[in-house]
MMTF fields as JSON, N, C-alpha, C and O atoms, coordinates in Angstrom:
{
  "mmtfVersion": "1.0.0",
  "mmtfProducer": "UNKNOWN",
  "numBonds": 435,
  "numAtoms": 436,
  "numGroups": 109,
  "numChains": 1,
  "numModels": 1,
  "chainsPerModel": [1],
  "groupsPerChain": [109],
  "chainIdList": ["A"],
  "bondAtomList": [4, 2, 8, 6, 12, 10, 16, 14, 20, 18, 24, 22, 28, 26, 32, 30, 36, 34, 40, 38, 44, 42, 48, 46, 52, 50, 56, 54, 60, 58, 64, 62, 68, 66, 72, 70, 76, 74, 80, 78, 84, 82, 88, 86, 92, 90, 96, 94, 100, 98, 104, 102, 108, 106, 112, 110, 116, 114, 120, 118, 124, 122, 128, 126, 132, 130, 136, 134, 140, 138, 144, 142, 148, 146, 152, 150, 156, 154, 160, 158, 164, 162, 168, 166, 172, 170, 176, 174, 180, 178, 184, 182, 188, 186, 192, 190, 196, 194, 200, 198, 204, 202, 208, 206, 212, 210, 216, 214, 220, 218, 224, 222, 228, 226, 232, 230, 236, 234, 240, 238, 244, 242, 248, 246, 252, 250, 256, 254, 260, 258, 264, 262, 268, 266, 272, 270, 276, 274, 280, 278, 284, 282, 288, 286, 292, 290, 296, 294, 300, 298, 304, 302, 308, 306, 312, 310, 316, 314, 320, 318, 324, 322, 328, 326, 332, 330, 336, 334, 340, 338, 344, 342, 348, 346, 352, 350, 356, 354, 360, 358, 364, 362, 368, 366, 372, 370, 376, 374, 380, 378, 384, 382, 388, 386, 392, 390, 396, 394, 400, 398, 404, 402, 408, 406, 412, 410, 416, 414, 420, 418, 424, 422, 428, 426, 432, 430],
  "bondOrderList": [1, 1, 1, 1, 1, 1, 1, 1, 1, 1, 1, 1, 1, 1, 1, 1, 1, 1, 1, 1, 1, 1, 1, 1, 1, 1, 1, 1, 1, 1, 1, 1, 1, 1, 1, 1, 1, 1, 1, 1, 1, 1, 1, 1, 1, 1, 1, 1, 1, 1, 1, 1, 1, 1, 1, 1, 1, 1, 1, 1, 1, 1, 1, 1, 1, 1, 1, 1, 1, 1, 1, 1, 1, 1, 1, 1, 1, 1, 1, 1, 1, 1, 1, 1, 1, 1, 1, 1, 1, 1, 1, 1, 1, 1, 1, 1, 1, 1, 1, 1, 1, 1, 1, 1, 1, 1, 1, 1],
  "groupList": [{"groupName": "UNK", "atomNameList": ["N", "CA", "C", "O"], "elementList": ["N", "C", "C", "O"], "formalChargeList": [0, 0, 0, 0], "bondAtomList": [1, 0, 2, 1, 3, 2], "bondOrderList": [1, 1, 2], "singleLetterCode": "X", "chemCompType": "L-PEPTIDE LINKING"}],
  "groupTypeList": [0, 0, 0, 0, 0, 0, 0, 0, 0, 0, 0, 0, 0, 0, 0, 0, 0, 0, 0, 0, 0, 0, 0, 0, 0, 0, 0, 0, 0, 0, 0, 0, 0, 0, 0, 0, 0, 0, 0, 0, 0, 0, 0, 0, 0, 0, 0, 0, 0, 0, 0, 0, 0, 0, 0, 0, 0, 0, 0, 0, 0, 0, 0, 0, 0, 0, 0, 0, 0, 0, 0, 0, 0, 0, 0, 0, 0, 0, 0, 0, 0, 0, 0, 0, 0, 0, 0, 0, 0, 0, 0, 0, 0, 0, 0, 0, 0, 0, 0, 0, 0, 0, 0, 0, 0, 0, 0, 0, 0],
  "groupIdList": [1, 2, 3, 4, 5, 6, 7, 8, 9, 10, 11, 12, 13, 14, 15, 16, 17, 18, 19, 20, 21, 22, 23, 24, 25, 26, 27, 28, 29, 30, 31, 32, 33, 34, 35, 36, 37, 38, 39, 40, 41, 42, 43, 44, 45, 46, 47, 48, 49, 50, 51, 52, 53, 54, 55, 56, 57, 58, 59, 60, 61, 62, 63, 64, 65, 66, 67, 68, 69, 70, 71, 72, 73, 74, 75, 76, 77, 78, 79, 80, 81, 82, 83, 84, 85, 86, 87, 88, 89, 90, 91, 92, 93, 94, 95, 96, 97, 98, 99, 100, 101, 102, 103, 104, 105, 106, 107, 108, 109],
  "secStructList": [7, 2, 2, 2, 2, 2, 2, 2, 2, 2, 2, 2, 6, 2, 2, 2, 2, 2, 2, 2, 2, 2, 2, 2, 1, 7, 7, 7, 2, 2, 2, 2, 2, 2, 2, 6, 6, 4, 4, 4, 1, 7, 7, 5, 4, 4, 4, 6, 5, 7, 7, 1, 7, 7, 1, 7, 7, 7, 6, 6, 2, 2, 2, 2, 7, 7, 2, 2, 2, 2, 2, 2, 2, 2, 6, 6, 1, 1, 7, 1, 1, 1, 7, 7, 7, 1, 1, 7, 7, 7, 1, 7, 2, 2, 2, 2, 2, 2, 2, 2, 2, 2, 2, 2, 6, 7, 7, 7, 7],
  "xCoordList": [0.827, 0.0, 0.874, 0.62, 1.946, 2.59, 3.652, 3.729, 4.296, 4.535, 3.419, 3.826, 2.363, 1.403, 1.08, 0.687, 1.271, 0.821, 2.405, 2.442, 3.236, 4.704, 4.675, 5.279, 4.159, 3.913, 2.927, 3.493, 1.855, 1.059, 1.428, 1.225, 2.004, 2.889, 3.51, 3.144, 4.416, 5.418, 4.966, 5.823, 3.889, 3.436, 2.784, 2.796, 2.102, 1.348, 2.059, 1.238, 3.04, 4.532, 4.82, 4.795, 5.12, 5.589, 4.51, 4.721, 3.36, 2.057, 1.873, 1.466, 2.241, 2.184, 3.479, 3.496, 4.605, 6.057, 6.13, 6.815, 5.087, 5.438, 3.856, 3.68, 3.268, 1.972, 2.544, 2.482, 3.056, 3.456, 4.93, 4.951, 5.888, 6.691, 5.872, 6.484, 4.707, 3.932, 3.332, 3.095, 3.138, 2.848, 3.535, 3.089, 5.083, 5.847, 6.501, 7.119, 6.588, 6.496, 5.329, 4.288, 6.054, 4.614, 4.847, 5.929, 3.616, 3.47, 4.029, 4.573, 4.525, 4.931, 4.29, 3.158, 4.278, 3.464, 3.607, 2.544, 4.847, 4.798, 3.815, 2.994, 3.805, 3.364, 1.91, 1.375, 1.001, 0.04, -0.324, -1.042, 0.142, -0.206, -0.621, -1.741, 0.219, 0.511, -1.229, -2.106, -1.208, -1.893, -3.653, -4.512, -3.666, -4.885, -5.444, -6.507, -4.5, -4.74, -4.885, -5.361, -4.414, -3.586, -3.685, -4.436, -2.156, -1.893, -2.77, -2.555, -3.736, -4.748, -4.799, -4.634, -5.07, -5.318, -4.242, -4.238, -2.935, -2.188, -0.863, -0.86, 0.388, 1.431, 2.128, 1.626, 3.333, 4.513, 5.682, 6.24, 6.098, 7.196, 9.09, 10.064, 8.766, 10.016, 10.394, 11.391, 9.04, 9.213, 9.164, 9.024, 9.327, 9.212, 7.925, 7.755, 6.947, 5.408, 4.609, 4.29, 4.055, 3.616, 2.299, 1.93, 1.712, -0.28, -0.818, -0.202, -1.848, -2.589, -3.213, -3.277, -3.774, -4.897, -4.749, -3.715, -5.276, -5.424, -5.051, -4.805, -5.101, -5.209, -3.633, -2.996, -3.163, -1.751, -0.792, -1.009, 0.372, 1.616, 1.522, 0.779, 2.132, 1.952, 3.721, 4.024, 4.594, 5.704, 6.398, 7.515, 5.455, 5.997, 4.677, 4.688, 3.55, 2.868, 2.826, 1.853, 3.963, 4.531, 5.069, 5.354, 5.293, 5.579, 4.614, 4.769, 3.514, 2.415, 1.209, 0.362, 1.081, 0.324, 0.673, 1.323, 0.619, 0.969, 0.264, -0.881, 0.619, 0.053, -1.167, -1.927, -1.805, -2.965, -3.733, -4.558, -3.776, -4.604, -4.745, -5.759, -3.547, -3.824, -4.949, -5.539, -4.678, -5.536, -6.726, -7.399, -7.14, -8.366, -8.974, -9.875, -8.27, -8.778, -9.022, -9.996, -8.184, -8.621, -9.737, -10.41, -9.927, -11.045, -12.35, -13.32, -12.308, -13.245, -13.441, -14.564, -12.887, -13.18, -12.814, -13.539, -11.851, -11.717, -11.588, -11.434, -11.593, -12.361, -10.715, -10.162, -9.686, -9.563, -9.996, -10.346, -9.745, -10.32, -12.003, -12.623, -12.638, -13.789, -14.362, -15.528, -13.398, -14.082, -13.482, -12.433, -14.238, -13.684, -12.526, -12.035, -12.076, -11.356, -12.128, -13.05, -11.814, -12.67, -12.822, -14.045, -12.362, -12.292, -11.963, -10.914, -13.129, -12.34, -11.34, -11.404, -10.587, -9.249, -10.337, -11.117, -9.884, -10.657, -9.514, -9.931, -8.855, -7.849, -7.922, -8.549, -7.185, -7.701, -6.797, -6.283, -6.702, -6.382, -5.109, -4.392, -4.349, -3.24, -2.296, -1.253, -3.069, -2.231, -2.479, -1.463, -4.237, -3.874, -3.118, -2.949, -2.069, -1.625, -0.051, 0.599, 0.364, 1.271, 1.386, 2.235, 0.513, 0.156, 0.228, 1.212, -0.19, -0.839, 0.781, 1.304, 1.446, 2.856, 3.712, 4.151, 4.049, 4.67, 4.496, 5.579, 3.563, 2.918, 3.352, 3.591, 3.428, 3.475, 5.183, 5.732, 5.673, 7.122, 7.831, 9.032, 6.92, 7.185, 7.411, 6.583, 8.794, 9.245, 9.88, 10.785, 9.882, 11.258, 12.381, 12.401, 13.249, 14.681, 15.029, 15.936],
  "yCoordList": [-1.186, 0.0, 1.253, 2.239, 1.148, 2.399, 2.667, 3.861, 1.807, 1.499, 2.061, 2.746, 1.731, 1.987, 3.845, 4.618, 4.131, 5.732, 6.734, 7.59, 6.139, 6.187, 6.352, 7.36, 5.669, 5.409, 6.267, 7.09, 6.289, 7.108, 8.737, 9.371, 9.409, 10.629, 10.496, 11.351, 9.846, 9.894, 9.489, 9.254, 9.331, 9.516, 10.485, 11.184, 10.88, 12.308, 13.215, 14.131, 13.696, 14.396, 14.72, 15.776, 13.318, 13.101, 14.049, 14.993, 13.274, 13.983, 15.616, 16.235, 16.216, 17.916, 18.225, 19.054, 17.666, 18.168, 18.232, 19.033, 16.99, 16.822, 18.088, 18.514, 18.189, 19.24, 20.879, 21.69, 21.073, 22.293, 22.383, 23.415, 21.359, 21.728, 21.682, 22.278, 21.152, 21.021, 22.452, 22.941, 23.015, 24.265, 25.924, 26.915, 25.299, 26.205, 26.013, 27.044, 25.231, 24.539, 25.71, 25.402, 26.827, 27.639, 26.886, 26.315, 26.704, 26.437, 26.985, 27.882, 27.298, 28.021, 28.358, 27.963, 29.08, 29.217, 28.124, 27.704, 27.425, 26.053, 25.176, 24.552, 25.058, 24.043, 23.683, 22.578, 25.737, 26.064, 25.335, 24.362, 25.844, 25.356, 24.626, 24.488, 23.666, 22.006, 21.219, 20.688, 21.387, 21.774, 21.682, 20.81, 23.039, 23.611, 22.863, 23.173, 21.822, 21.182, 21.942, 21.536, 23.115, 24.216, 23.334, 23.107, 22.894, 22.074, 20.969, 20.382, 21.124, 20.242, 20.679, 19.921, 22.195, 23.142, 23.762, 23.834, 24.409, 25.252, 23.811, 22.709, 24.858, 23.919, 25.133, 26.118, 25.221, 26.383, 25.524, 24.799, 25.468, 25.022, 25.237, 24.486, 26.965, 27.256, 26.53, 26.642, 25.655, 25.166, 23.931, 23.218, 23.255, 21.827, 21.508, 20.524, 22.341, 21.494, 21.727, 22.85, 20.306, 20.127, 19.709, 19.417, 19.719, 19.444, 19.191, 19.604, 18.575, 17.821, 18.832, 19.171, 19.441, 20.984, 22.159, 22.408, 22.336, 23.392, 25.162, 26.104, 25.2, 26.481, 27.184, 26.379, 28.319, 29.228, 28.429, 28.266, 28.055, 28.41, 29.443, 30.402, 29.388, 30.549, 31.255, 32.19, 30.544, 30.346, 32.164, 32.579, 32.723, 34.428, 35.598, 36.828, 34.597, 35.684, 36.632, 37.282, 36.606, 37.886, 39.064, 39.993, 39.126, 39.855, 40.807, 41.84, 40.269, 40.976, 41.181, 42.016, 40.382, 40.896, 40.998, 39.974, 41.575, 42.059, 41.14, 40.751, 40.941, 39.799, 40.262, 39.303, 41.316, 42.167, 41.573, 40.849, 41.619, 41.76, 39.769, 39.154, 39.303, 37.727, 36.559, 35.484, 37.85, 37.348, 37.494, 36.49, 38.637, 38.995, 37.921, 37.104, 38.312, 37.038, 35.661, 35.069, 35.018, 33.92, 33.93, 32.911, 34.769, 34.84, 35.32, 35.748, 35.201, 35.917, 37.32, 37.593, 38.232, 39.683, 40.043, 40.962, 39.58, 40.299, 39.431, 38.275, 39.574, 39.318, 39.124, 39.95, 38.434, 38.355, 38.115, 37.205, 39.328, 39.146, 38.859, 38.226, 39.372, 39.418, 38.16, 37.898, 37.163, 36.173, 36.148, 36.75, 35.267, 35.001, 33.908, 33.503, 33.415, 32.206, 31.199, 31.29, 29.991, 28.578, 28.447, 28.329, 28.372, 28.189, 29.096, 29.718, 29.043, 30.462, 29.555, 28.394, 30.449, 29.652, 29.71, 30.566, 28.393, 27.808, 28.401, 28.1, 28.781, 28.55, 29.721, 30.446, 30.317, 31.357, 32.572, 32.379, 33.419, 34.913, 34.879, 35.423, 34.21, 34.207, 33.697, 34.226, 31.838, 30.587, 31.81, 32.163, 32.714, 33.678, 34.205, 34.159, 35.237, 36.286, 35.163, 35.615, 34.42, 33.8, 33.399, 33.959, 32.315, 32.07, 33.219, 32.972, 34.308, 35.461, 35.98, 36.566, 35.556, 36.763, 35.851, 36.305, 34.452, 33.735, 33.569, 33.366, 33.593, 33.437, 34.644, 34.711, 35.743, 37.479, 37.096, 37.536, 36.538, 36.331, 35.72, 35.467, 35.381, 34.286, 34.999, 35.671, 34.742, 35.895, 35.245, 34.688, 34.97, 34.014, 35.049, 36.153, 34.324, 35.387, 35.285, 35.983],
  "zCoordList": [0.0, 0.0, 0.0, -0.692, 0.84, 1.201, -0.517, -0.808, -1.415, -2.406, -3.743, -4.681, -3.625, -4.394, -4.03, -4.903, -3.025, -2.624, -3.606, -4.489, -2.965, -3.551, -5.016, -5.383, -5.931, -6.876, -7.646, -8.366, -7.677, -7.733, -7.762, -8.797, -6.527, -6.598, -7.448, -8.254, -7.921, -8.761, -9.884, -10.735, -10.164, -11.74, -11.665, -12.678, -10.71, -10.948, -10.761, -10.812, -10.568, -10.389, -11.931, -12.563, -12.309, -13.704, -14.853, -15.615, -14.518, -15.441, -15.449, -16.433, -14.194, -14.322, -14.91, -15.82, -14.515, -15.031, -16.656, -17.294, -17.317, -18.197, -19.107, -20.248, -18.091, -18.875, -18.824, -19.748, -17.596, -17.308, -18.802, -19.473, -19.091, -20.057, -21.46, -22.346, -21.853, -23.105, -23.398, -24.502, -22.127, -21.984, -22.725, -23.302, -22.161, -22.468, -23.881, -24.144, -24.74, -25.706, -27.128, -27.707, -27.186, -28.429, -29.206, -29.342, -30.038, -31.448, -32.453, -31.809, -34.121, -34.652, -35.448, -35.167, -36.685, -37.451, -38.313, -38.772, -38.732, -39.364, -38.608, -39.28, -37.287, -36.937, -36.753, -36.852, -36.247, -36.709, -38.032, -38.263, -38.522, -40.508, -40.623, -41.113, -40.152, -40.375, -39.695, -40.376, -38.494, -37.02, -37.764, -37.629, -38.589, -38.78, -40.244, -40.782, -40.76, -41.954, -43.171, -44.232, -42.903, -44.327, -45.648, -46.597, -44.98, -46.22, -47.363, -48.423, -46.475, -47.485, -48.519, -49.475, -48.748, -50.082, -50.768, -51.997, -49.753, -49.924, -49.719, -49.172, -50.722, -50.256, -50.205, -50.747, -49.571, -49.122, -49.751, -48.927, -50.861, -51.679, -51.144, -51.083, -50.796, -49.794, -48.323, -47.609, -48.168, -46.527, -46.611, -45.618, -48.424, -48.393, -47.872, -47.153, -48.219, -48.116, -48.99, -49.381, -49.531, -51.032, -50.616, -49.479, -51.575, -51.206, -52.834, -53.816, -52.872, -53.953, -54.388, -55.569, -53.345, -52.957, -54.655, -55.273, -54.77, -56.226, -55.65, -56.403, -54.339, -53.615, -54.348, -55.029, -54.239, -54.417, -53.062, -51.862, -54.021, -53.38, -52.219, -52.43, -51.089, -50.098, -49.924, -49.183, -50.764, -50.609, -50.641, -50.333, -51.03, -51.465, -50.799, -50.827, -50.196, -49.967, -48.788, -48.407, -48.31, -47.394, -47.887, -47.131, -49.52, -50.487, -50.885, -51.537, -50.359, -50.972, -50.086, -50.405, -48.872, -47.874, -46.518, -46.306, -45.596, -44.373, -43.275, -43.505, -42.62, -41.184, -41.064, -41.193, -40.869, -40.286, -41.075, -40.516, -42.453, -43.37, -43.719, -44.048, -43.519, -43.639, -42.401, -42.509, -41.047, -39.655, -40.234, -40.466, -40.531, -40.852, -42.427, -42.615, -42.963, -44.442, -43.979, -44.445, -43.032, -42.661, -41.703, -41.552, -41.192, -40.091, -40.836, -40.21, -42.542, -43.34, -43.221, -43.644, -42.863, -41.868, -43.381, -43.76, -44.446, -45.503, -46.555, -46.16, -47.928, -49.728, -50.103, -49.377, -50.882, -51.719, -53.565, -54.317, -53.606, -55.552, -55.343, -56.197, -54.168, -54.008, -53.721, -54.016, -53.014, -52.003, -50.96, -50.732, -50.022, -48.533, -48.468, -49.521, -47.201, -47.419, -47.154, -46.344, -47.88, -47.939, -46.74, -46.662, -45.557, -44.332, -43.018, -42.848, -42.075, -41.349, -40.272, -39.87, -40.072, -39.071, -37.34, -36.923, -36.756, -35.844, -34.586, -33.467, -34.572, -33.131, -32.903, -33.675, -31.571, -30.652, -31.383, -32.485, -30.901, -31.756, -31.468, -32.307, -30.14, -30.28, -31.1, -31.484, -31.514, -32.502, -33.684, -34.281, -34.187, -35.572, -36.102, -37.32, -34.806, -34.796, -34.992, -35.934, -34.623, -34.842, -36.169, -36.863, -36.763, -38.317, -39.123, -39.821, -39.463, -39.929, -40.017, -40.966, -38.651, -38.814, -39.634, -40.691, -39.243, -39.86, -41.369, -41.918, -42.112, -43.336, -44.087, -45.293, -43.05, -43.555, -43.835, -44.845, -43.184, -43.133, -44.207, -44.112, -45.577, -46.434, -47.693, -48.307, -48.046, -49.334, -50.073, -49.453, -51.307, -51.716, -51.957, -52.499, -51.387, -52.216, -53.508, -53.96]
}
């Protein structure tokens, strides 16, 4: 019994040590991407990610749109070429603002 109590602590020890570091652990905007099933439609060619999907290359579109304006397009808030995006992004404004910057970040040299 006294073994089994022993035990017990020390996996539940284990279980916060290991939640509290999953924690500190951000996501990236690659991983977002990846995460949010992007790639189904879109492939990013510069990041080695390819897709079946018919959607644009994303590989340069930091060239041409600004983070602000990519949060908002995915969240439908704004029209490319006078549509919305196929999908509005599901995760909280913080994983957006991460995606949105990372994506903004995408230029080919």
């Amino acid at each position: 019994m006294k073994y089994t109590k022993l035990f017990l602590a020390a996996a539940l020890l284990f279980l916060v040590a290991v939640s509290v570091q999953a924690q500190d652990k951000k996501a990236t905007g690659k991983d977002l991407f990846q995460n949010a099933k992007c790639g189904m439609c879109h492939g990013i060619e510069t990041e080695k990610l390819t897709t079946k999907g018919k959607a644009p290359d994303l590989s340069n579109v930091g060239a041409t749109q600004k983070a602000e304006w990519i949060g908002k397009y995915l969240k439908k808030e704004e029209k490319l070429n006078g549509k919305p995006h196929g999908m509005a992004f599901k995760g909280t404004d913080d994983e957006l603002k991460v995606l949105s910057t990372w994506l903004a970040s995408l230029k080919k040299k």
